[in-house]
TIFIKOL-446941 format. One record per residue: residue in three letters; chain; z, x, y of N, C-alpha, C, CB in turn. Coordinates in steps of 0.05 Angstrom, whole numbers, plus 5000, padded with zeros to 4 digits. Atoms other than C-alpha are relative to their C-alpha. Glycine has a CB too. Layout:
- drenba_lumti_nZ_nX_nY_caZ_caX_caY_cZ_cX_cY_cbZ_cbX_cbY
- ALA_A_Z_X_Y_Z_X_Y_Z_X_Y_Z_X_Y $
...
# end
This chain:
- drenba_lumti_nZ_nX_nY_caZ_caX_caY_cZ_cX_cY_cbZ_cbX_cbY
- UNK_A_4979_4983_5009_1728_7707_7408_4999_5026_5017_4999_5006_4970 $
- UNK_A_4994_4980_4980_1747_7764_7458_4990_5027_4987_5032_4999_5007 $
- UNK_A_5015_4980_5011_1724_7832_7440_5018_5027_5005_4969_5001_5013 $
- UNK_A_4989_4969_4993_1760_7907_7438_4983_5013_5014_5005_5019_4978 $
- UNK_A_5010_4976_4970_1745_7953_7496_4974_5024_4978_5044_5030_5017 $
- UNK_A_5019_4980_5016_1726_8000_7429_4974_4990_4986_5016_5012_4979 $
- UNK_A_5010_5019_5013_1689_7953_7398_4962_4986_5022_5032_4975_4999 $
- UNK_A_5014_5010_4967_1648_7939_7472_4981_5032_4995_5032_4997_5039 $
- UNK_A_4997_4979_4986_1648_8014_7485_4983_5017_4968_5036_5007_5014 $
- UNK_A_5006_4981_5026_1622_8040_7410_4978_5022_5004_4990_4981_4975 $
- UNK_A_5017_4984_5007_1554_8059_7423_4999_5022_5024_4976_4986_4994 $
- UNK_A_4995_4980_4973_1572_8098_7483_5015_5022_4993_5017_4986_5025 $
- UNK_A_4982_4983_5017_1622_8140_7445_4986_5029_4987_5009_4979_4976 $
- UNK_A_5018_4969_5011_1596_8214_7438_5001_4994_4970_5017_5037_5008 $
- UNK_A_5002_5001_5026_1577_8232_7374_5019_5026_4989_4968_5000_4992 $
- UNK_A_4986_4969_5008_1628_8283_7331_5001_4997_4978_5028_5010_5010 $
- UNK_A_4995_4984_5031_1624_8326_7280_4968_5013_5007_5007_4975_4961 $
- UNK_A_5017_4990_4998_1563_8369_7272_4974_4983_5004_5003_5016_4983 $
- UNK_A_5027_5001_4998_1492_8361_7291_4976_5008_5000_4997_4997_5009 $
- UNK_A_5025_4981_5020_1415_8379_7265_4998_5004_5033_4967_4985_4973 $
- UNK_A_5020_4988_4985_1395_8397_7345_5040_5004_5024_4962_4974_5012 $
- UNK_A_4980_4989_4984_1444_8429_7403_5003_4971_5016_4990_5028_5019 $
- UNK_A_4992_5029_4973_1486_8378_7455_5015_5012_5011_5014_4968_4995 $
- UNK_A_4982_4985_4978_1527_8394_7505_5027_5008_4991_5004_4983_5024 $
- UNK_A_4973_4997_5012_1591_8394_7458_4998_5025_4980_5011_4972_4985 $
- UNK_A_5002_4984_5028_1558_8422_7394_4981_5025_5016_4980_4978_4968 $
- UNK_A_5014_4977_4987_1526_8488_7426_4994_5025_4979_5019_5011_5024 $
- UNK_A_5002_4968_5024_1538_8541_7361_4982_4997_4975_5033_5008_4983 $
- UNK_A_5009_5004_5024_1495_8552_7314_5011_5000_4971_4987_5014_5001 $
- UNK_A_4983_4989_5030_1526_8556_7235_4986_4977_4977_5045_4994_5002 $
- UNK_A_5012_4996_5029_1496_8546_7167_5015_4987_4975_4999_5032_4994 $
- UNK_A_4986_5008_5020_1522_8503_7115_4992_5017_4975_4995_4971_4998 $
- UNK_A_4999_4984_5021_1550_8550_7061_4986_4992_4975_5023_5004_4996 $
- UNK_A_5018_5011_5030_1524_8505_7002_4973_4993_5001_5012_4974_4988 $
- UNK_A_5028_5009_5001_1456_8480_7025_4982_5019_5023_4998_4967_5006 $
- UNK_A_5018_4979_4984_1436_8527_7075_4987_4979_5025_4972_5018_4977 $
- UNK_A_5012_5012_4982_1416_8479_7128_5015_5009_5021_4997_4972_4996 $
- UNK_A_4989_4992_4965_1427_8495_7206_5008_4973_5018_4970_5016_5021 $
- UNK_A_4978_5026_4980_1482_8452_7241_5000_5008_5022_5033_4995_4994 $
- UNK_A_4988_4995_4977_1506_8454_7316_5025_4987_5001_4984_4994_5022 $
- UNK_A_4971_5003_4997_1580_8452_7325_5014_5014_5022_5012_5007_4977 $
- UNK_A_4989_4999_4981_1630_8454_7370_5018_5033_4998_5016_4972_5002 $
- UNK_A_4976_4970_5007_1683_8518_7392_5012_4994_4984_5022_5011_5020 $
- UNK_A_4972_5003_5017_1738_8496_7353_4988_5007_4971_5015_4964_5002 $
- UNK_A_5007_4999_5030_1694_8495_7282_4986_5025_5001_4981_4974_4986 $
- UNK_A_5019_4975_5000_1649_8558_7303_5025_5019_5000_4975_5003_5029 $
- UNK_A_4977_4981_5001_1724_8589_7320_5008_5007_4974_5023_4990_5013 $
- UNK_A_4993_5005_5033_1748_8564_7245_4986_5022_4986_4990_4969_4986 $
- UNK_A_5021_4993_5014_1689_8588_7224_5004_5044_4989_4970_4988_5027 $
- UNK_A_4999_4973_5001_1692_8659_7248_5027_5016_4995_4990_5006_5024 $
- UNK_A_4965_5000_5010_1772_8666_7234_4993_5012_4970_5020_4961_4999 $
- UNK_A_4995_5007_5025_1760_8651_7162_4982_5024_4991_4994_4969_4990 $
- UNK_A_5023_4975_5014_1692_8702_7153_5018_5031_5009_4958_4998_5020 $
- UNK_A_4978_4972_4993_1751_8762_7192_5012_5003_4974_5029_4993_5026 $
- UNK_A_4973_4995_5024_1800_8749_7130_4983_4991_4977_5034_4979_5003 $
- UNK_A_5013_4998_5034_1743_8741_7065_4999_4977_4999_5017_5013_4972 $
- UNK_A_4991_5028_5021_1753_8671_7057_4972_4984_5008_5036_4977_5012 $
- UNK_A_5020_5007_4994_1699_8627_7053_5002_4975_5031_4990_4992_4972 $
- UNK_A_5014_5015_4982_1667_8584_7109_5013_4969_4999_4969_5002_4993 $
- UNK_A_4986_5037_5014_1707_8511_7114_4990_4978_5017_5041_4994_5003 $
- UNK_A_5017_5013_4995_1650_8483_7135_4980_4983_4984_4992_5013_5012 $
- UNK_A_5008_5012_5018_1613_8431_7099_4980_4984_5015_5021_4988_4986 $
- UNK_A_5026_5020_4987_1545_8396_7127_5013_4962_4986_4955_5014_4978 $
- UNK_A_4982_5025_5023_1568_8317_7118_4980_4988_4973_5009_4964_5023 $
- UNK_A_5018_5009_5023_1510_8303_7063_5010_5020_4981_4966_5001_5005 $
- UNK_A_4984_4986_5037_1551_8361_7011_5033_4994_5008_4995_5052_4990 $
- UNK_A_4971_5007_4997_1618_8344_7049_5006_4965_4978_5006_4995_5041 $
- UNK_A_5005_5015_5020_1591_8273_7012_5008_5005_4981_4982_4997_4997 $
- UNK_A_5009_4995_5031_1570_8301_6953_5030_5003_4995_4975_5029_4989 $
- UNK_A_4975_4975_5010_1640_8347_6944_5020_4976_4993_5015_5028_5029 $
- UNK_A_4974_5020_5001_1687_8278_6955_4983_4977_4976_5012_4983_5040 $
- UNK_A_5004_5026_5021_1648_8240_6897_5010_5012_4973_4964_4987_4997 $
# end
């Protein structure tokens, strides 16, 4: 049975969304608000990040082990 290119190609496929050690994507340090653990993330979420702490609001960042927890 023939196979998808993605399917072929999976484990090759960067990894996204945050990470426990720096990579060439995830470079920023930031702090999951609820458990306090140290992520590396990309501009776009370290941008979010720092946006949201300018205007009071909290952090809409979520480590995925309480991003878990939060959707059960």
């Amino acid at each position: 049975m023939p196979k998808l290119r993605s399917e072929l190609d999976a484990d090759r496929q960067p990894e996204r969304g945050p990470t426990m050690s720096p990579t060439t994507e995830n470079r920023y340090e930031l702090l999951c608000p609820i458990c306090g653990q140290k992520f590396y993330v990309d501009a776009a979420s370290i941008a979010r990040a720092r946006e949201a702490a300018k205007m009071g609001l909290d952090i809409p960042f979520r480590c995925p082990d309480c991003e878990d927890t939060e959707s059960l």
